[in-house]
C-alpha positions as CSV (number, residue, x, y, z in Angstrom):
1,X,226.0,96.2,-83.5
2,X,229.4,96.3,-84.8
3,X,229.7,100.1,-83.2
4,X,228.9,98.7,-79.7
5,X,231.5,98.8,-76.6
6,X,231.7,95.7,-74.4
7,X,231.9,96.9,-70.8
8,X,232.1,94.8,-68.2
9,X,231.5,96.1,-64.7
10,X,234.0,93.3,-62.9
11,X,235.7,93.7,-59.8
12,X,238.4,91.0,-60.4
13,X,238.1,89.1,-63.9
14,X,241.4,90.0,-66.7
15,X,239.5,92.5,-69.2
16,X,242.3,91.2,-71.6
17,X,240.6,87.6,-71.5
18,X,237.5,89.0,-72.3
19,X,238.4,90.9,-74.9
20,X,240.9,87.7,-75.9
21,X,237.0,85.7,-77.2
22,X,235.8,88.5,-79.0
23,X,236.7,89.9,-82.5
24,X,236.7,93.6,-81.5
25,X,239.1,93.7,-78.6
26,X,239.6,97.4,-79.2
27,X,235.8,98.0,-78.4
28,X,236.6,96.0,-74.6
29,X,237.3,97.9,-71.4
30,X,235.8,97.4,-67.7
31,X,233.9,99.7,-66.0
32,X,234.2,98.8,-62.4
33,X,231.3,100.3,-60.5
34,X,231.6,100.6,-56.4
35,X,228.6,99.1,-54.2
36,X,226.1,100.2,-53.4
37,X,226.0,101.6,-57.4
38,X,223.4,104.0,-56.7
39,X,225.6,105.6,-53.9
40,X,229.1,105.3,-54.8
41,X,230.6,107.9,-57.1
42,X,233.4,106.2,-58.2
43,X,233.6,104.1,-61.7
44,X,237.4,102.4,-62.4
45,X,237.4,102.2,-66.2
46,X,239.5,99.6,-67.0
47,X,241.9,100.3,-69.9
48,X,242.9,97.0,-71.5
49,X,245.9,95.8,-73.8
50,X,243.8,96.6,-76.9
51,X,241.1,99.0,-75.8
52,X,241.1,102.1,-78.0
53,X,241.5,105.4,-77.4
54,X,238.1,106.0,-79.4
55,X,236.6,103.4,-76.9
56,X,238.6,104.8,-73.5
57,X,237.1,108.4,-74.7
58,X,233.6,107.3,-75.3
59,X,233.3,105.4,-71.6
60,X,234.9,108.1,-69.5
61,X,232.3,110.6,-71.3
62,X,230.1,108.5,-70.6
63,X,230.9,108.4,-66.7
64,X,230.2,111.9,-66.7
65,X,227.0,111.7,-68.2
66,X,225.3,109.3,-66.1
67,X,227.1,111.5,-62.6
68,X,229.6,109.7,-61.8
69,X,233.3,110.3,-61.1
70,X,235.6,108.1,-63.6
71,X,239.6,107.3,-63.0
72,X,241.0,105.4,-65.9
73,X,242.9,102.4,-64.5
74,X,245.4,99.8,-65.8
75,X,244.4,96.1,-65.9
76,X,246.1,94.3,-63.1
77,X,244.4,91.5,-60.7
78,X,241.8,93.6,-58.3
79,X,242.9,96.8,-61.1
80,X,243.9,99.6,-58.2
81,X,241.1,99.9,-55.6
82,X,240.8,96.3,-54.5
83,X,245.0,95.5,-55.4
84,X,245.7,98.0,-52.7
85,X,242.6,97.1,-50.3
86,X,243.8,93.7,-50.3
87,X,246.8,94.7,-48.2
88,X,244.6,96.7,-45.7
89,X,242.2,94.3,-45.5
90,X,245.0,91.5,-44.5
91,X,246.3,93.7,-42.1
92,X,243.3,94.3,-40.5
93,X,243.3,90.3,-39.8
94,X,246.5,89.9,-38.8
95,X,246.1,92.5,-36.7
96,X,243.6,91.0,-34.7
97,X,244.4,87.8,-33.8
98,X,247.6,89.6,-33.0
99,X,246.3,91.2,-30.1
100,X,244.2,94.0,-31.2
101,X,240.5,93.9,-31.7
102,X,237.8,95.3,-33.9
103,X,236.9,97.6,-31.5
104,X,240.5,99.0,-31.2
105,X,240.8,99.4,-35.5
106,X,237.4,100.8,-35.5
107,X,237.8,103.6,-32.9
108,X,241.9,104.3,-34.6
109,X,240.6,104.3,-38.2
110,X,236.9,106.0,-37.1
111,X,237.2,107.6,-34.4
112,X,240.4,109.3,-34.7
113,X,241.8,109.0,-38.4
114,X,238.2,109.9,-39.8
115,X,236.9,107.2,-42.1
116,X,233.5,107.4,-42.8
117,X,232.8,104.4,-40.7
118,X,235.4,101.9,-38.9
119,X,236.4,98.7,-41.2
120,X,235.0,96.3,-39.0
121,X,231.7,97.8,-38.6
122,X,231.6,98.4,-42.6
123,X,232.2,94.4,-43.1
124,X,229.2,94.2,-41.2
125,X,227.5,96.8,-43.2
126,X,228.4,94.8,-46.3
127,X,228.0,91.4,-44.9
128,X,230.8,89.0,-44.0
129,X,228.9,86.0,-45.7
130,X,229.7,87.4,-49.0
131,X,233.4,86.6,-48.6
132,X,232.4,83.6,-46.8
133,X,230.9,82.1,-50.0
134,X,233.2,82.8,-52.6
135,X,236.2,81.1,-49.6
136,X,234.1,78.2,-49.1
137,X,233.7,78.1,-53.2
138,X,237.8,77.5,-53.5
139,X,237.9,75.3,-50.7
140,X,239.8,77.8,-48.3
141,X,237.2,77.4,-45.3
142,X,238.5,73.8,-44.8
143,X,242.0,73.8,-42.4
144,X,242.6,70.5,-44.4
145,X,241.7,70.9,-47.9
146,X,244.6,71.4,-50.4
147,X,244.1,74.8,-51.4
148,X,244.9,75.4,-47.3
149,X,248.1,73.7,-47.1
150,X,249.1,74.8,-50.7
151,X,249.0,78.6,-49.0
152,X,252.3,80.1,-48.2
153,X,250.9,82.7,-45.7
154,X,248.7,82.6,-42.4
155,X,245.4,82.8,-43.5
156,X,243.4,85.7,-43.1
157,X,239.8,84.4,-42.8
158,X,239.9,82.1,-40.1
159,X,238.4,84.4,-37.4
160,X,235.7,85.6,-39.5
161,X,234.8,82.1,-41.0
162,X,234.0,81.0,-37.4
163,X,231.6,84.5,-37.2
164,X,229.9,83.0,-40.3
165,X,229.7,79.5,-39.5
166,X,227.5,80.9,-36.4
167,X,225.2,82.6,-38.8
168,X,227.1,85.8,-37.8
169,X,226.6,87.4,-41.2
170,X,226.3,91.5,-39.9
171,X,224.0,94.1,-39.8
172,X,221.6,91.7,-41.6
173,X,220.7,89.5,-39.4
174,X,222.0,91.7,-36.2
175,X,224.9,90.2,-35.2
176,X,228.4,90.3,-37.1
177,X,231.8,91.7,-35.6
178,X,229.9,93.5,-33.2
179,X,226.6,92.9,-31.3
180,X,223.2,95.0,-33.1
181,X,220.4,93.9,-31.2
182,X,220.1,97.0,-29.3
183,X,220.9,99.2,-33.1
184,X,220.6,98.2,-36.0
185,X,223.6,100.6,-37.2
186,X,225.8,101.0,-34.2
187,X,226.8,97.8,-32.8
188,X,228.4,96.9,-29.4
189,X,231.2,94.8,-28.3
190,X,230.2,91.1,-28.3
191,X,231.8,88.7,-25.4
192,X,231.2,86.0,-27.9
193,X,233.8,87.5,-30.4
194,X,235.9,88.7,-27.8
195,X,236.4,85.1,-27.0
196,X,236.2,83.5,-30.4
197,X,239.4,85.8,-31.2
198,X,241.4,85.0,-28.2
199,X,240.8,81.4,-29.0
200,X,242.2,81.6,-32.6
201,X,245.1,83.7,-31.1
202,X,245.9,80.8,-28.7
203,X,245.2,78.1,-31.4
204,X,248.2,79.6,-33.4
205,X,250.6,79.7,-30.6
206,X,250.1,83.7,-30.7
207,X,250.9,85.8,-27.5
208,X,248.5,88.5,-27.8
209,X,249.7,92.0,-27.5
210,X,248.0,95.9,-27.2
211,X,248.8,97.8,-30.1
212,X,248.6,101.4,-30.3
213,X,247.4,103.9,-32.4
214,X,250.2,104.4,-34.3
215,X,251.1,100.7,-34.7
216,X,247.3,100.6,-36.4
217,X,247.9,103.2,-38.7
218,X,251.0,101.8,-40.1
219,X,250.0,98.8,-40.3
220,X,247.1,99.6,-42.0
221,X,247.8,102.5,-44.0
222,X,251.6,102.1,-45.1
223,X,250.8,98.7,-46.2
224,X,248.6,100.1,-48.5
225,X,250.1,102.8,-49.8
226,X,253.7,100.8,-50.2
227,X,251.1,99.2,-52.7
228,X,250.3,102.2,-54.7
229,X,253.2,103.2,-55.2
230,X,254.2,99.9,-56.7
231,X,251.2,100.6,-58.6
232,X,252.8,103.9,-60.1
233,X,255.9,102.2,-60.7
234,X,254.1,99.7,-62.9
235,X,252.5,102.4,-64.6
236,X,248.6,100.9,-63.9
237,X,247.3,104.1,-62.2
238,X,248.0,107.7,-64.6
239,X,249.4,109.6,-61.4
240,X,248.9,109.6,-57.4
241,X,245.6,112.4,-57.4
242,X,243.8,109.2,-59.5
243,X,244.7,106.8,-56.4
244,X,243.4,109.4,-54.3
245,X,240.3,110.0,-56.2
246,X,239.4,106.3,-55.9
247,X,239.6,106.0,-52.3
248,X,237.9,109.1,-51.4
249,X,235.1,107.8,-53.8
250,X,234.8,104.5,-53.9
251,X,236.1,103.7,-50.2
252,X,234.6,106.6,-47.8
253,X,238.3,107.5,-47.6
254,X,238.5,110.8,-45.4
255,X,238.4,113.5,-47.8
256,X,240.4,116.0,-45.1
257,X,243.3,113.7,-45.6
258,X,243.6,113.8,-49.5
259,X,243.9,110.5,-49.8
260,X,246.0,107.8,-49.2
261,X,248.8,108.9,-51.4
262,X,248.7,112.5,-50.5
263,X,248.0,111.4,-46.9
264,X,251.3,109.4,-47.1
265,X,253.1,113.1,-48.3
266,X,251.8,115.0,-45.0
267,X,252.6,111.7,-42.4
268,X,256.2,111.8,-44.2
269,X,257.9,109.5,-46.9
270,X,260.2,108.9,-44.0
271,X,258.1,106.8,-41.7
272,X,256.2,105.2,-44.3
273,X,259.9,104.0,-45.7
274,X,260.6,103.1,-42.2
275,X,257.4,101.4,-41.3
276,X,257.4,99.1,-44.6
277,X,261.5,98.7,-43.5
278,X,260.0,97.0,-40.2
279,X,257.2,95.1,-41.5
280,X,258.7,93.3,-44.4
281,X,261.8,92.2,-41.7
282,X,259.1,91.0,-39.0
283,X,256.6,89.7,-42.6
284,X,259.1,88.5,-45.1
285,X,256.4,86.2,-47.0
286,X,253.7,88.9,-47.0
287,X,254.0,90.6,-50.8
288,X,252.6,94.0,-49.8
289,X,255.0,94.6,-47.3
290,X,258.1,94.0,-50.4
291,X,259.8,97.8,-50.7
292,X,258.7,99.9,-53.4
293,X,261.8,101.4,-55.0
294,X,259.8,104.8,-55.8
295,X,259.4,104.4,-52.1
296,X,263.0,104.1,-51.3
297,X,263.9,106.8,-53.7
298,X,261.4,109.5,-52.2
299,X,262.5,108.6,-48.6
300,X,265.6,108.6,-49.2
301,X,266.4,111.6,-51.5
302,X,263.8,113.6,-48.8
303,X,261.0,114.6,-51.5
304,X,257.4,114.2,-51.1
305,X,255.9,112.1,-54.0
306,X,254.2,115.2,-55.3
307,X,257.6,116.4,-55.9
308,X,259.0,113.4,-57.6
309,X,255.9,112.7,-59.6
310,X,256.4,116.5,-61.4
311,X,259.7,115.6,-62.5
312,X,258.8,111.9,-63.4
313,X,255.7,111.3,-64.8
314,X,254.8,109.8,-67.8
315,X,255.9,106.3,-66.3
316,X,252.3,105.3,-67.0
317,X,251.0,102.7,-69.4
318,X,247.6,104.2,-69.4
Protein backbone atom coordinates (compact mmCIF):
# COMPACT_ATOMS: atom_id res chain seq x y z
CA UNK A 1 0.00 0.00 0.00
CA UNK A 2 1.37 3.25 -0.89
CA UNK A 3 0.17 4.55 2.83
CA UNK A 4 2.37 1.77 4.48
CA UNK A 5 5.53 2.57 6.79
CA UNK A 6 8.63 0.46 6.36
CA UNK A 7 9.99 -0.39 9.80
CA UNK A 8 12.71 -2.29 10.31
CA UNK A 9 13.39 -3.67 13.78
CA UNK A 10 17.56 -3.71 13.24
CA UNK A 11 20.02 -3.51 15.71
CA UNK A 12 22.94 -2.36 13.51
CA UNK A 13 21.98 -2.06 9.68
CA UNK A 14 21.99 2.16 8.19
CA UNK A 15 18.11 2.85 8.04
CA UNK A 16 19.32 5.51 5.49
CA UNK A 17 20.40 2.49 3.01
CA UNK A 18 17.22 0.99 3.35
CA UNK A 19 15.33 3.64 2.78
CA UNK A 20 18.19 4.64 -0.09
CA UNK A 21 16.22 1.24 -2.43
CA UNK A 22 12.96 2.32 -1.87
CA UNK A 23 10.85 5.13 -3.50
CA UNK A 24 9.19 6.36 -0.29
CA UNK A 25 12.19 7.07 1.98
CA UNK A 26 10.03 9.37 4.00
CA UNK A 27 7.76 6.30 5.01
CA UNK A 28 11.40 4.46 6.37
CA UNK A 29 12.46 4.52 10.08
CA UNK A 30 13.71 1.56 12.44
CA UNK A 31 12.17 0.41 15.22
CA UNK A 32 14.72 -1.24 17.29
CA UNK A 33 13.05 -3.72 19.75
CA UNK A 34 15.23 -5.10 22.96
CA UNK A 35 15.44 -9.00 23.52
CA UNK A 36 13.59 -10.82 24.85
CA UNK A 37 10.72 -8.58 22.84
CA UNK A 38 8.05 -9.77 24.96
CA UNK A 39 9.95 -8.56 28.09
CA UNK A 40 11.84 -5.51 27.32
CA UNK A 41 10.05 -2.20 27.36
CA UNK A 42 12.13 -0.34 25.43
CA UNK A 43 11.69 0.35 21.36
CA UNK A 44 14.64 2.82 19.75
CA UNK A 45 12.75 4.39 16.84
CA UNK A 46 15.19 5.19 14.49
CA UNK A 47 14.66 8.56 12.88
CA UNK A 48 16.35 8.56 9.41
CA UNK A 49 17.71 11.31 6.88
CA UNK A 50 14.31 11.38 5.15
CA UNK A 51 11.84 9.88 7.64
CA UNK A 52 8.88 12.23 8.06
CA UNK A 53 7.56 13.77 10.76
CA UNK A 54 4.04 12.18 9.68
CA UNK A 55 5.92 8.83 9.82
CA UNK A 56 8.08 9.58 13.21
CA UNK A 57 4.46 10.54 14.77
CA UNK A 58 2.59 7.61 13.57
CA UNK A 59 5.51 4.90 15.00
CA UNK A 60 6.03 6.44 18.34
CA UNK A 61 2.05 6.35 18.68
CA UNK A 62 2.32 3.38 17.82
CA UNK A 63 4.90 2.27 20.61
CA UNK A 64 2.40 3.37 22.95
CA UNK A 65 -0.31 1.37 21.73
CA UNK A 66 1.21 -1.96 21.66
CA UNK A 67 2.88 -0.99 25.67
CA UNK A 68 5.87 -0.15 25.08
CA UNK A 69 8.19 2.72 26.01
CA UNK A 70 9.59 4.53 22.67
CA UNK A 71 12.88 7.03 22.62
CA UNK A 72 13.28 8.49 19.21
CA UNK A 73 16.96 8.04 18.26
CA UNK A 74 19.31 9.34 15.53
CA UNK A 75 20.80 6.94 12.93
CA UNK A 76 24.38 6.31 13.76
CA UNK A 77 26.22 2.62 13.67
CA UNK A 78 24.64 0.60 16.85
CA UNK A 79 21.99 4.01 16.95
CA UNK A 80 22.50 4.91 20.97
CA UNK A 81 21.98 1.76 23.09
CA UNK A 82 24.54 -0.61 21.46
CA UNK A 83 27.02 2.74 20.26
CA UNK A 84 27.47 3.23 23.92
CA UNK A 85 27.30 -0.56 25.09
CA UNK A 86 29.99 -1.22 22.80
CA UNK A 87 32.47 0.71 25.02
CA UNK A 88 31.25 -1.14 28.19
CA UNK A 89 31.23 -4.24 26.67
CA UNK A 90 35.15 -3.74 25.60
CA UNK A 91 35.91 -2.71 28.86
CA UNK A 92 34.55 -5.53 30.40
CA UNK A 93 37.30 -7.59 28.25
CA UNK A 94 40.02 -5.69 28.65
CA UNK A 95 39.35 -5.79 32.01
CA UNK A 96 39.74 -9.17 32.41
CA UNK A 97 42.59 -10.41 30.92
CA UNK A 98 43.96 -7.45 32.78
CA UNK A 99 43.67 -8.97 35.98
CA UNK A 100 40.17 -8.88 37.02
CA UNK A 101 37.72 -11.60 36.63
CA UNK A 102 34.03 -12.14 35.93
CA UNK A 103 33.41 -12.85 39.28
CA UNK A 104 34.98 -9.48 40.43
CA UNK A 105 32.73 -7.29 37.55
CA UNK A 106 29.82 -9.25 38.44
CA UNK A 107 29.82 -8.86 42.28
CA UNK A 108 30.99 -4.52 41.53
CA UNK A 109 28.28 -4.00 38.88
CA UNK A 110 25.59 -6.60 40.78
CA UNK A 111 26.29 -6.82 43.91
CA UNK A 112 27.13 -3.39 44.81
CA UNK A 113 26.20 -0.89 41.96
CA UNK A 114 22.72 -2.73 41.51
CA UNK A 115 22.26 -3.97 37.97
CA UNK A 116 19.65 -6.26 37.57
CA UNK A 117 22.09 -9.09 37.04
CA UNK A 118 26.06 -8.92 36.71
CA UNK A 119 27.38 -8.57 32.84
CA UNK A 120 28.99 -11.70 32.82
CA UNK A 121 26.34 -13.80 34.10
CA UNK A 122 23.80 -11.95 31.57
CA UNK A 123 26.25 -13.07 28.48
CA UNK A 124 25.46 -16.28 29.79
CA UNK A 125 21.84 -15.62 30.02
CA UNK A 126 22.00 -14.48 26.41
CA UNK A 127 24.45 -16.98 25.13
CA UNK A 128 28.02 -16.24 24.15
CA UNK A 129 27.69 -18.34 20.89
CA UNK A 130 25.63 -15.66 19.44
CA UNK A 131 28.56 -13.35 19.15
CA UNK A 132 30.71 -16.26 18.48
CA UNK A 133 28.92 -16.71 15.04
CA UNK A 134 28.55 -13.53 13.68
CA UNK A 135 32.99 -13.20 14.69
CA UNK A 136 33.61 -16.34 13.13
CA UNK A 137 31.23 -15.02 10.01
CA UNK A 138 34.01 -11.90 9.49
CA UNK A 139 36.81 -14.08 9.98
CA UNK A 140 37.78 -12.46 13.43
CA UNK A 141 38.01 -15.92 15.46
CA UNK A 142 41.21 -16.73 13.34
CA UNK A 143 44.59 -15.02 15.10
CA UNK A 144 45.79 -15.23 11.42
CA UNK A 145 43.17 -14.26 9.07
CA UNK A 146 43.37 -10.72 7.62
CA UNK A 147 40.57 -9.14 9.13
CA UNK A 148 42.92 -9.95 12.57
CA UNK A 149 46.00 -8.35 11.61
CA UNK A 150 44.07 -5.50 9.69
CA UNK A 151 42.69 -4.60 13.53
CA UNK A 152 44.29 -1.61 15.19
CA UNK A 153 43.29 -2.59 18.75
CA UNK A 154 43.74 -5.82 21.12
CA UNK A 155 40.99 -7.80 20.39
CA UNK A 156 38.25 -8.19 22.73
CA UNK A 157 36.90 -11.80 21.95
CA UNK A 158 39.73 -13.88 22.37
CA UNK A 159 38.84 -15.11 25.95
CA UNK A 160 35.41 -15.81 25.19
CA UNK A 161 36.07 -17.48 21.77
CA UNK A 162 38.09 -20.15 23.60
CA UNK A 163 34.74 -20.51 26.14
CA UNK A 164 32.92 -21.24 22.86
CA UNK A 165 35.24 -23.27 21.09
CA UNK A 166 34.66 -25.71 24.28
CA UNK A 167 30.97 -25.76 23.69
CA UNK A 168 30.78 -23.19 26.55
CA UNK A 169 27.88 -21.41 25.13
CA UNK A 170 25.89 -20.32 28.89
CA UNK A 171 23.02 -21.03 30.69
CA UNK A 172 22.00 -23.15 27.76
CA UNK A 173 23.86 -25.77 27.86
CA UNK A 174 25.12 -25.17 31.71
CA UNK A 175 28.33 -23.98 31.39
CA UNK A 176 29.38 -20.44 30.09
CA UNK A 177 31.50 -17.79 32.15
CA UNK A 178 30.58 -19.49 35.15
CA UNK A 179 29.87 -23.14 36.20
CA UNK A 180 25.57 -24.07 36.23
CA UNK A 181 25.52 -27.52 36.92
CA UNK A 182 24.48 -27.18 40.37
CA UNK A 183 21.73 -23.94 39.10
CA UNK A 184 20.60 -23.43 36.22
CA UNK A 185 20.40 -19.42 36.99
CA UNK A 186 23.17 -18.79 39.47
CA UNK A 187 26.38 -20.05 38.37
CA UNK A 188 29.65 -20.72 40.29
CA UNK A 189 33.18 -19.89 39.66
CA UNK A 190 34.74 -22.43 37.14
CA UNK A 191 38.61 -23.48 37.65
CA UNK A 192 38.56 -24.12 34.00
CA UNK A 193 37.95 -20.31 33.20
CA UNK A 194 39.93 -19.20 35.91
CA UNK A 195 42.76 -20.79 34.05
CA UNK A 196 41.80 -20.23 30.48
CA UNK A 197 41.95 -16.33 31.46
CA UNK A 198 45.28 -16.41 33.17
CA UNK A 199 46.50 -18.20 30.09
CA UNK A 200 45.42 -15.47 27.65
CA UNK A 201 46.77 -12.88 30.12
CA UNK A 202 50.23 -14.57 30.01
CA UNK A 203 49.95 -15.23 26.10
CA UNK A 204 49.85 -11.28 25.71
CA UNK A 205 52.77 -10.56 27.84
CA UNK A 206 50.14 -9.14 30.48
CA UNK A 207 51.03 -8.90 34.27
CA UNK A 208 47.83 -9.39 35.84
CA UNK A 209 46.74 -6.98 38.48
CA UNK A 210 43.59 -6.68 41.29
CA UNK A 211 41.43 -4.02 40.43
CA UNK A 212 39.16 -2.43 42.80
CA UNK A 213 35.80 -1.31 42.90
CA UNK A 214 36.31 1.91 41.88
CA UNK A 215 38.79 1.06 39.04
CA UNK A 216 35.58 -1.17 37.74
CA UNK A 217 33.17 1.38 37.78
CA UNK A 218 35.24 3.82 35.85
CA UNK A 219 36.27 1.69 33.66
CA UNK A 220 33.05 0.54 32.89
CA UNK A 221 30.76 3.22 33.35
CA UNK A 222 32.83 6.51 32.37
CA UNK A 223 33.66 4.79 29.20
CA UNK A 224 30.25 4.72 28.46
CA UNK A 225 28.99 7.66 29.35
CA UNK A 226 32.12 9.70 27.72
CA UNK A 227 30.11 7.98 24.74
CA UNK A 228 26.90 9.59 25.34
CA UNK A 229 27.80 12.49 25.69
CA UNK A 230 29.59 12.49 22.34
CA UNK A 231 26.31 11.22 21.40
CA UNK A 232 24.59 14.61 22.50
CA UNK A 233 27.19 16.55 21.00
CA UNK A 234 26.29 14.96 17.62
CA UNK A 235 22.87 15.57 18.23
CA UNK A 236 21.63 11.61 17.69
CA UNK A 237 19.91 11.28 21.08
CA UNK A 238 17.04 14.46 21.79
CA UNK A 239 18.50 15.14 25.49
CA UNK A 240 20.27 12.98 28.39
CA UNK A 241 16.61 11.69 30.19
CA UNK A 242 16.24 9.66 26.53
CA UNK A 243 19.79 8.06 27.17
CA UNK A 244 18.66 7.31 30.46
CA UNK A 245 15.30 5.92 29.47
CA UNK A 246 17.03 3.44 27.17
CA UNK A 247 19.23 1.96 29.62
CA UNK A 248 16.87 1.67 32.37
CA UNK A 249 14.62 -0.13 29.70
CA UNK A 250 16.30 -1.80 27.41
CA UNK A 251 19.61 -2.75 29.61
CA UNK A 252 18.22 -3.62 33.32
CA UNK A 253 20.07 -0.36 34.09
CA UNK A 254 19.47 0.31 37.97
CA UNK A 255 16.56 2.43 38.02
CA UNK A 256 17.76 4.11 41.70
CA UNK A 257 20.67 5.49 39.74
CA UNK A 258 18.71 7.43 36.99
CA UNK A 259 20.65 6.29 34.55
CA UNK A 260 23.86 6.43 33.13
CA UNK A 261 23.80 10.09 32.34
CA UNK A 262 22.08 11.25 35.39
CA UNK A 263 24.17 8.66 37.34
CA UNK A 264 27.33 10.49 35.86
CA UNK A 265 25.69 14.02 37.48
CA UNK A 266 25.51 12.48 41.13
CA UNK A 267 29.26 10.48 40.87
CA UNK A 268 30.49 14.18 39.57
CA UNK A 269 31.50 15.55 36.07
CA UNK A 270 34.76 15.86 37.79
CA UNK A 271 35.88 12.25 38.10
CA UNK A 272 34.26 11.22 35.06
CA UNK A 273 36.55 14.06 33.24
CA UNK A 274 39.33 12.79 35.23
CA UNK A 275 38.81 9.17 34.68
CA UNK A 276 38.40 9.48 30.73
CA UNK A 277 41.76 11.97 31.25
CA UNK A 278 43.52 8.70 32.52
CA UNK A 279 42.20 6.17 30.32
CA UNK A 280 42.68 7.80 26.95
CA UNK A 281 46.61 8.56 28.23
CA UNK A 282 47.04 4.76 29.36
CA UNK A 283 44.36 3.69 25.84
CA UNK A 284 45.31 6.14 23.16
CA UNK A 285 43.96 3.86 20.23
CA UNK A 286 40.72 2.97 22.05
CA UNK A 287 37.88 5.53 20.39
CA UNK A 288 35.61 5.60 23.43
CA UNK A 289 38.10 6.70 25.66
CA UNK A 290 38.69 10.13 22.93
CA UNK A 291 37.46 13.36 25.35
CA UNK A 292 34.08 14.57 24.74
CA UNK A 293 34.33 18.33 24.65
CA UNK A 294 30.61 18.69 26.35
CA UNK A 295 32.60 16.68 28.81
CA UNK A 296 35.43 19.04 29.19
CA UNK A 297 33.14 21.92 29.23
CA UNK A 298 30.85 20.55 32.19
CA UNK A 299 33.98 19.45 34.24
CA UNK A 300 35.62 22.17 33.80
CA UNK A 301 33.13 25.14 34.20
CA UNK A 302 31.75 22.93 37.46
CA UNK A 303 28.06 22.25 36.17
CA UNK A 304 26.28 19.11 36.15
CA UNK A 305 24.96 18.15 32.61
CA UNK A 306 21.41 18.81 33.69
CA UNK A 307 22.48 22.28 34.10
CA UNK A 308 24.29 22.73 30.84
CA UNK A 309 21.64 20.89 28.86
CA UNK A 310 18.89 23.73 30.11
CA UNK A 311 20.83 26.37 28.77
CA UNK A 312 21.94 24.36 25.49
CA UNK A 313 19.56 22.26 24.10
CA UNK A 314 18.34 22.17 20.88
CA UNK A 315 21.82 20.78 19.66
CA UNK A 316 19.78 17.79 18.38
CA UNK A 317 19.22 16.61 14.89
CA UNK A 318 16.23 14.69 15.86
Amino acid sequence: KPEAILASNTSALDVDEIAAVTKRPDQVIGMHYFSPANVMQLVENVRGAKSSDKTIATIMQLTKRIGKIGVLVGNCPGFVGNRMRAAYGSELAYMIEDGAYPEDVDEVLYGQYGMAMGPFQTNDLVGLDLGWRGRKQRGLTDPNSQVRKDLKIRYSSSITDQLCALNRFGMKNGKGWFDYSENPRKGKVDPIVTKIINDTSAKLGITRRPHGEKEIIERSLCSMVNVGFHILEEGFADKPSDIDVIYMFGYGYPKHSGGPMFWADQYGLDKVYAAVKKYGKEFPDLHYWRMSSMLEECAKSGVTLREYWAKNAGKSKL
